[in-house]
C-alpha positions in Angstrom: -9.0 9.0 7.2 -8.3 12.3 9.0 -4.5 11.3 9.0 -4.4 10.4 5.5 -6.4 13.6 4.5 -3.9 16.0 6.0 -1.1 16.6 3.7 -4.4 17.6 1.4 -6.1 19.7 4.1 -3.1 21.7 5.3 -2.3 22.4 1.5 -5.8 24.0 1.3 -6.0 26.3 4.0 -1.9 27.5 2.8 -3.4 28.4 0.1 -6.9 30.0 1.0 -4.7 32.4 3.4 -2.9 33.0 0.6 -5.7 34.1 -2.0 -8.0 37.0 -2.0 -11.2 36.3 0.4 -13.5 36.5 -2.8 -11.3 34.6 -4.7 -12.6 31.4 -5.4 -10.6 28.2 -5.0 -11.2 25.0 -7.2 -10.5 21.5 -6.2 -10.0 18.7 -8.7 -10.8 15.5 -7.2 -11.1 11.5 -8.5 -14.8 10.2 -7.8 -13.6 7.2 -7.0 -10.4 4.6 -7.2 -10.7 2.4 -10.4 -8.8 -1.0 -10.0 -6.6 0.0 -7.4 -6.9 -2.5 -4.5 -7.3 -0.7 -1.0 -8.5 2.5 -3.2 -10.7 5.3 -1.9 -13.9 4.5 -2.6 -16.8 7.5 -3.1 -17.8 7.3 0.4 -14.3 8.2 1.6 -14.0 11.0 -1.3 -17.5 12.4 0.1 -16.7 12.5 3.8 -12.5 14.0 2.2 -14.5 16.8 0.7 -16.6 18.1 2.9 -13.2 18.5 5.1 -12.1 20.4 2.2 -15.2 22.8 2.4 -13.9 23.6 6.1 -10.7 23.9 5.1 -11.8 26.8 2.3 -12.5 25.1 -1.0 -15.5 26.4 -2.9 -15.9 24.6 -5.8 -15.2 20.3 -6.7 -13.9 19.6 -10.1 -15.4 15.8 -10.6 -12.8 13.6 -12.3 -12.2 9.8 -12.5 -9.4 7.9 -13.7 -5.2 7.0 -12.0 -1.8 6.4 -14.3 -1.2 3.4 -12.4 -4.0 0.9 -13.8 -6.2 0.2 -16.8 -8.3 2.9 -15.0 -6.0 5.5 -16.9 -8.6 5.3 -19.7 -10.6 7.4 -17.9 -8.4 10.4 -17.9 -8.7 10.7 -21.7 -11.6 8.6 -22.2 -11.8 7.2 -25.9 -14.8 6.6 -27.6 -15.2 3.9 -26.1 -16.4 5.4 -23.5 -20.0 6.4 -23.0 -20.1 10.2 -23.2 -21.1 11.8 -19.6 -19.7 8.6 -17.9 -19.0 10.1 -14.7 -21.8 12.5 -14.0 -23.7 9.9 -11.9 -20.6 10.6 -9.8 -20.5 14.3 -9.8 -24.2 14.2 -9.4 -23.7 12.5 -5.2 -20.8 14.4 -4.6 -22.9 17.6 -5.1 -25.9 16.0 -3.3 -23.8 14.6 -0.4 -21.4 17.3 0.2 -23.7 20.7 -0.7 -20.9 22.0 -2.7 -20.6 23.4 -6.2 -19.8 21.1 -8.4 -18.2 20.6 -12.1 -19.2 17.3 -14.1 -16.7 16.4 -16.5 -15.3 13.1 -18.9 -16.7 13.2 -22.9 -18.9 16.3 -23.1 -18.9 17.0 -26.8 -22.6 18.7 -27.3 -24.0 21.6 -26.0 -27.1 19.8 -25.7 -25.9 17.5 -23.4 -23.9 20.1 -21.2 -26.8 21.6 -21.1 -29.5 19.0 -20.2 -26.3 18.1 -16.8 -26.5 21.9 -15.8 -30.6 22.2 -16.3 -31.5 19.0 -14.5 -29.2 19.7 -11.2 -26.7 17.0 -11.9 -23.9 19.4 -11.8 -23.4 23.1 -11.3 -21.4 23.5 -14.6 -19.4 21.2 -17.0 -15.7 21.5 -18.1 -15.3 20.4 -21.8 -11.4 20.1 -22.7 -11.1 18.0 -25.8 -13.9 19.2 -27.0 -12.8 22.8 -27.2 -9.0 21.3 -28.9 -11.4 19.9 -32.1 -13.3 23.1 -32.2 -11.9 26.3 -30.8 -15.0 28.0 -31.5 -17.3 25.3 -29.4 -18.4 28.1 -27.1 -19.2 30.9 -29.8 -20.6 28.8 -31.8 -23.0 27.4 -29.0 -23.8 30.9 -27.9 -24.8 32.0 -31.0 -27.1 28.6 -31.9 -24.9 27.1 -34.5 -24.7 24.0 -33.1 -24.2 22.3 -36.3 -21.6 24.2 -37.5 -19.3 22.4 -34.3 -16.9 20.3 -35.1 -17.2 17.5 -32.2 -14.7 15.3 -30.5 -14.9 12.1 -31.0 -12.8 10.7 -28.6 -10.6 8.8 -31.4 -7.3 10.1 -28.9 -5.4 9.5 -32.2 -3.9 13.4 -32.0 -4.8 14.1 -28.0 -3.3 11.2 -26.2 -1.4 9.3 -28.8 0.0 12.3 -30.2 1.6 13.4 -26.5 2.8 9.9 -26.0 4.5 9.6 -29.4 7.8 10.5 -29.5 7.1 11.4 -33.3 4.9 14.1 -32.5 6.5 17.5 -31.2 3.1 18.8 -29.6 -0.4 17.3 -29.9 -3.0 17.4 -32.8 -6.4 16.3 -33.3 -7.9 14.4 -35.9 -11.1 16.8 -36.1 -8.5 19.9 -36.1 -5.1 19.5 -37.9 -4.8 23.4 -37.1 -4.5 22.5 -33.7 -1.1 23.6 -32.3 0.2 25.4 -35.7 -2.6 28.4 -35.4 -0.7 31.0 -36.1 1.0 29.3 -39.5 -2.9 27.6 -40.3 -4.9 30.8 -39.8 -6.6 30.8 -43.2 -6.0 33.4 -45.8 -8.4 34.4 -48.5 -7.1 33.8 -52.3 -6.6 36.4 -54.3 -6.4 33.5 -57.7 -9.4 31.1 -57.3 -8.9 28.4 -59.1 -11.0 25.2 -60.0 -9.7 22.2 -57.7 -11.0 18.9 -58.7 -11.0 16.4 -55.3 -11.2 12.5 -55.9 -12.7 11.0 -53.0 -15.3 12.2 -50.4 -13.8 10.3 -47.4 -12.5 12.6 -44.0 -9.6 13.9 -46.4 -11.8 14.6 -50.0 -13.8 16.6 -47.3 -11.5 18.5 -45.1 -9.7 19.8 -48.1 -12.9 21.1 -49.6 -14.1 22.7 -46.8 -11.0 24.8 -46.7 -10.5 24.9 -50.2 -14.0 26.9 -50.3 -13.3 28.8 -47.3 -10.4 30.3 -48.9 -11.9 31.1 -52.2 -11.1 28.7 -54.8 -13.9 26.6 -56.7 -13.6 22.8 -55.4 -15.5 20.0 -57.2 -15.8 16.7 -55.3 -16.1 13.9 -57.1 -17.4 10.4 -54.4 -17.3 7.8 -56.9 -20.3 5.6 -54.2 -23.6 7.1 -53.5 -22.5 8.8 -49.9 -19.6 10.3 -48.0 -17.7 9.7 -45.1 -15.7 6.7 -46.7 -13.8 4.9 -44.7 -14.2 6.8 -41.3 -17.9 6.4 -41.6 -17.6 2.7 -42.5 -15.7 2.3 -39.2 -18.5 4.3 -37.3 -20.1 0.9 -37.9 -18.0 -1.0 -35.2 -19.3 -0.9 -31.8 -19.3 2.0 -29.6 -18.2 4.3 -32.3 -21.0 5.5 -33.9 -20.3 9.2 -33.1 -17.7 8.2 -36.1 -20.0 8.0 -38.2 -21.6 10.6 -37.4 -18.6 12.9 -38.0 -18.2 11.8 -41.1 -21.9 12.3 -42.0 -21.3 16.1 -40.5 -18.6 16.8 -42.0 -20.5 16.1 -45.7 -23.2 18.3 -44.5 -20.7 21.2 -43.4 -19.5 21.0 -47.0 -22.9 21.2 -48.4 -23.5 24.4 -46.2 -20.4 25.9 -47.6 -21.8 25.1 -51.0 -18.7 23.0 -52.3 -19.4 21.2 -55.8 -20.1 18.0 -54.6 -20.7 14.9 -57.3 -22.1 11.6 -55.9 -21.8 8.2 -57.9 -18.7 10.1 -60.1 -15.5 8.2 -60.0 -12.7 10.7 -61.1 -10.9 9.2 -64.4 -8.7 10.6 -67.3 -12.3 11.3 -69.4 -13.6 13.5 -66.4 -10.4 15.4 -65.2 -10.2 16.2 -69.3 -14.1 17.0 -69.5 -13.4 19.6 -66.3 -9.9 20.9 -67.0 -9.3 21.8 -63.4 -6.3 24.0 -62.1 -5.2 21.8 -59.8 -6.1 17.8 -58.8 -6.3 16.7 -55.1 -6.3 12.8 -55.5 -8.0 10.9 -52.2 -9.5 8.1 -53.5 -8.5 5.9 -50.4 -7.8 2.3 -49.8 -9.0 -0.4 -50.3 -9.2 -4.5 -47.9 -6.1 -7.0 -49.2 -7.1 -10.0 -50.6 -4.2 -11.9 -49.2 -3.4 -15.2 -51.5 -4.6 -18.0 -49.6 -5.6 -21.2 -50.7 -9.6 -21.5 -50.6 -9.8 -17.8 -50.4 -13.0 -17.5 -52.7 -15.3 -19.9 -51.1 -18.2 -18.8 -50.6 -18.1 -18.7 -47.2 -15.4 -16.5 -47.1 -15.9 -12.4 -46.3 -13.9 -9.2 -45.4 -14.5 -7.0 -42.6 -15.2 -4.0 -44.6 -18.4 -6.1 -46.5 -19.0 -7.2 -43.1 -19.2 -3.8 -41.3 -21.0 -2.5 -44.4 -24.0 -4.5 -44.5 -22.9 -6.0 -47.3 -21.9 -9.7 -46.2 -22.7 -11.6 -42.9 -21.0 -14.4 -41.1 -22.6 -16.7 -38.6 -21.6 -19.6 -36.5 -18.5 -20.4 -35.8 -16.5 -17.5 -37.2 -12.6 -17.5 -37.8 -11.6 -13.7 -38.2 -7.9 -13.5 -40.0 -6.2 -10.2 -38.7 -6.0 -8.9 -35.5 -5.6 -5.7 -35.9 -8.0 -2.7 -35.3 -10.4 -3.5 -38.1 -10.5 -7.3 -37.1 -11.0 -6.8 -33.3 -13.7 -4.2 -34.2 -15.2 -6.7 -36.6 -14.8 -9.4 -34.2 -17.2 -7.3 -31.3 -19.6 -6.6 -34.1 -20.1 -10.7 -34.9 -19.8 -11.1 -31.3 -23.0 -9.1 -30.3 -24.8 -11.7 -32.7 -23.9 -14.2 -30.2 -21.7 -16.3 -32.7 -18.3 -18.2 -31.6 -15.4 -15.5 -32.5 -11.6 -16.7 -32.9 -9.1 -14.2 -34.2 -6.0 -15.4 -35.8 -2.9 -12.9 -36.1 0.7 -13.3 -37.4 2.2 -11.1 -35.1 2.6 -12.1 -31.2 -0.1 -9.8 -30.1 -3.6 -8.8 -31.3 -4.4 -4.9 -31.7 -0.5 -3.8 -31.7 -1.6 -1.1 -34.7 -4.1 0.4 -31.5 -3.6 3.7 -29.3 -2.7 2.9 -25.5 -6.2 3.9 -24.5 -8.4 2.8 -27.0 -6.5 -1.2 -26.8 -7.4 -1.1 -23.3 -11.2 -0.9 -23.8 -10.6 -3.1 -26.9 -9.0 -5.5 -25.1 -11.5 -6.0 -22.3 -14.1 -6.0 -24.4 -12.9 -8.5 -26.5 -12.5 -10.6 -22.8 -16.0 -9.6 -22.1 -17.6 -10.7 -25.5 -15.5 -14.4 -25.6 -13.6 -13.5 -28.2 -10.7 -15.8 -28.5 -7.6 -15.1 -30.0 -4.4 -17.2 -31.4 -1.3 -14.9 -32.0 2.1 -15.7 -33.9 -0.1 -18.0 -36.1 -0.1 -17.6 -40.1 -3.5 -18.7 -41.9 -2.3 -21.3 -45.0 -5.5 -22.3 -46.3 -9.2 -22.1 -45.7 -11.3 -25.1 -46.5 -15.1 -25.8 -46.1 -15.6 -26.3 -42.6 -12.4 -25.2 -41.4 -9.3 -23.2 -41.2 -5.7 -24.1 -41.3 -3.5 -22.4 -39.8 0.8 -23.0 -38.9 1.6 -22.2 -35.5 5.6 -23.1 -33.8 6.0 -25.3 -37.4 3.1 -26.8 -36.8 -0.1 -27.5 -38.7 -3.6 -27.3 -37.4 -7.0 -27.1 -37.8 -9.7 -24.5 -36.8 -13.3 -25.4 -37.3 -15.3 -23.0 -38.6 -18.8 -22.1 -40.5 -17.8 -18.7 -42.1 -14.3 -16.8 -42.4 -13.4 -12.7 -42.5 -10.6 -11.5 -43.8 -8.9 -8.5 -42.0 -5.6 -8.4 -43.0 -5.2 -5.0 -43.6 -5.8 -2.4 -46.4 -3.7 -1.2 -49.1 -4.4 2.2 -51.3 -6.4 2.0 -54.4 -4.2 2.6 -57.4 -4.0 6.5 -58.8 -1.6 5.6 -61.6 -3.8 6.5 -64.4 -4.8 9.9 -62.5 -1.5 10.9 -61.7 -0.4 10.3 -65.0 -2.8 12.0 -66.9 -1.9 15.0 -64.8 1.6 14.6 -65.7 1.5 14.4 -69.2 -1.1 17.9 -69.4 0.8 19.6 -66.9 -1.7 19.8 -64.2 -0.4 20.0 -60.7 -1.7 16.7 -58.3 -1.5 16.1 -54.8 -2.2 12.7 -53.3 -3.3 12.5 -50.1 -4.3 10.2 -47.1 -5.2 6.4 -47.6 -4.3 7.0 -51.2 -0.7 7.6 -50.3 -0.8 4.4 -47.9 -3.6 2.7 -45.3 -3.1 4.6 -42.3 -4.7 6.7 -39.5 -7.6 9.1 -40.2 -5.5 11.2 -38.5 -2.7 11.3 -41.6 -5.5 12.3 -43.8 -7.0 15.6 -42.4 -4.1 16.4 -41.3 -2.3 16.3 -45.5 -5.7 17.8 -46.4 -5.6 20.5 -44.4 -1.7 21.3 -45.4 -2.5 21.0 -49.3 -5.4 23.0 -48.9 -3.8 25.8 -47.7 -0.5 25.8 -49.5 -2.8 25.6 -53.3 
């Protein structure tokens, strides 16, 4: 232990002889090895920093997580993740070692912080992602607004995704598509309001009317359903994300504080836009599931995912899910926690391929956890009553089965009529997100947030 702890300890007092006496010195440490066999366990961290309290640090920074393993998901934990996962750990380092300690790993609320700090778990808390979906997370804190933060929700579509992508020049975020461009995003007050008519009350109807009012003009947001959110609320359904929900739910009450228009149970047509005569249409009406053409689709024992995760359908039994992508893994969990038998069936050769690094892990293991079985390079050719056929290396075979959800994938709802009503009077349109084609919630705020400035 001492040998292997040298290197370390010969580092720290270079540097403490180095610094100003009253200068403090911060050390960030691992709590523990995750899936490494042979790897330092919390006992050995414990016992390597109190050597580095000799050797002149003042102060642990408690992380978790290697790049060598599925443990990596703990360096950028997705929500996944239960939020404060490793301040049990940060919690016996401080007790064991006497040191001041930092807990860290999905702190989004100052509540929470808060309640680590007050109750002597930790000494303070370091919030990173937190601060990149709201720059304003500690002002606003300060100054009580706590509803007025825009949280993390660990979705590591902009963070982690966006810095492994070689698409992406720098990273983004989902919750802030200002993140990175500041200086070019800072927003500037209009000095020609104009009426902006927004169809859809999903994450992109709602980002571009937030900024839409905060820059002066007069949005009207039409939802043609009863609530908001759409589809990023919808997937807040799926387990462990409910704080995706809840976003979407906060972001409709931030655009109720900033007193945007908003019209519930109002589908935008021709009629309306010509009733309104707006300046300007923002079209993000979203998608849509695919009813894929398969023989025996319309049974009725036969579902999609989004009816499914909705409340608006169930499936019990022996359930054959067709898609493995996000939104049929996600649906698969859900039916799993009913304790039903769960088999997915996907074309391609592997399940959850349209999944972030990160988030697939925990997917994946879940998936092992739950018993969810899966059958890849398989295409589904008809669904009968009591079973499913699928073709798989030429072949044809059977998969029995009381109740069948579709997942194949969305496609946009159609805005032909919209945009061609706006053509023919001359009124400028913008589609934006899903509308344009099924992707990432990411692509939507981030075209809301560039229309919304540029009108």
């Amino acid at each position: 232990m001492e040998n292997r702890a040298r290197f370390s300890l010969e580092c720290i007092r270079a540097i403490r002889e180095n610094i100003p006496e009253d200068m403090p010195l911060f050390m960030r440490i691992i709590a523990h090895d995750d899936n490494l066999e042979g790897g330092l366990t919390i006992e050995e961290i414990v016992e390597f920093c109190k050597m580095a309290k000799d050797a002149g640090v003042d102060v642990l920074n408690v992380s978790r997580g290697n790049f060598s393993s599925a443990a990596i998901k703990y360096e950028v934990p997705p929500v996944d993740l239960p939020r404060g996962f490793n301040v049990a750990n940060a919690e016996r380092i401080k007790k064991e070692t006497g040191m001041i300690t930092i807990a860290v790993g999905r702190i989004n609320d100052p509540a929470q912080a808060d309640e680590i700090i007050a109750s002597g778990k930790a000494d303070m808390v370091v919030i990173g992602r937190g601060q990149l979906a709201d720059p304003e997370f500690c002002n606003k804190a300060r100054e009580g607004r706590v509803d007025d933060i825009v949280k993390c929700v660990g979705c590591n579509q902009g963070c982690y995704d966006g810095f492994v992508s070689p698409d992406m020049p720098h990273i983004t975020c989902l919750r802030n598509p200002a993140l990175g461009k500041e200086a070019e995003y800072a927003l500037a007050k209009t000095d020609k309001p104009k009426k902006i008519l927004i169809a859809g009350g999903g994450v992109a109807g709602l980002e571009a009317a937030i900024i839409l009012k905060r820059r002066g003009h007069n949005p009207i947001l039409c939802e043609a359903s009863d609530s908001l959110g759409g589809q990023f609320k919808l997937a807040g359904m799926a387990p462990r994300k409910s704080e995706m929900k809840d976003a979407a739910i906060a972001m409709g009450e931030m655009a109720k504080r900033e007193n945007v228009d908003i019209r519930l149970s109002t589908p935008v047509t021709p009629e309306l836009i010509s009733t309104l005569q707006p300046d300007e249409v923002i079209i993000a009406i979203g998608s849509e599931p695919i009813k894929p053409n398969i023989p025996g689709i319309d049974l009725p024992h036969v579902t999609n995912s989004h009816d499914i995760l909705a409340g608006n359908s169930s499936a019990g039994g022996n359930i054959v899910v067709i898609g493995g992508g996000l939104v049929g893994l996600e649906v698969a969990e859900y039916l799993a926690e009913k304790n039903n038998n769960i088999t997915v069936v996907e074309m391609l050769d592997e399940v959850a391929k349209d999944l972030g690094y990160l988030r697939k892990i925990c997917v994946m293991e879940n998936m092992y956890m739950s018993g969810i079985k899966s059958i890849t390079n398989a295409k589904c050719v008809e669904i009968k009553e009591n079973a499913v056929v699928i073709e798989k290396d030429n072949k044809l075979e059977e998969i029995p089965c009381d109740s069948v959800v579709i997942a194949a994938g969305a496609r946009s709802r159609t805005s032909e009529a919209l945009a061609a009503y706006c053509k023919e009077n001359n009124i400028p349109y913008h589609i934006i997100g899903d509308a344009v084609s099924a992707r990432r919630a990411l692509n939507a705020t981030a075209e809301a947030a560039q229309v919304a400035r540029a009108i």
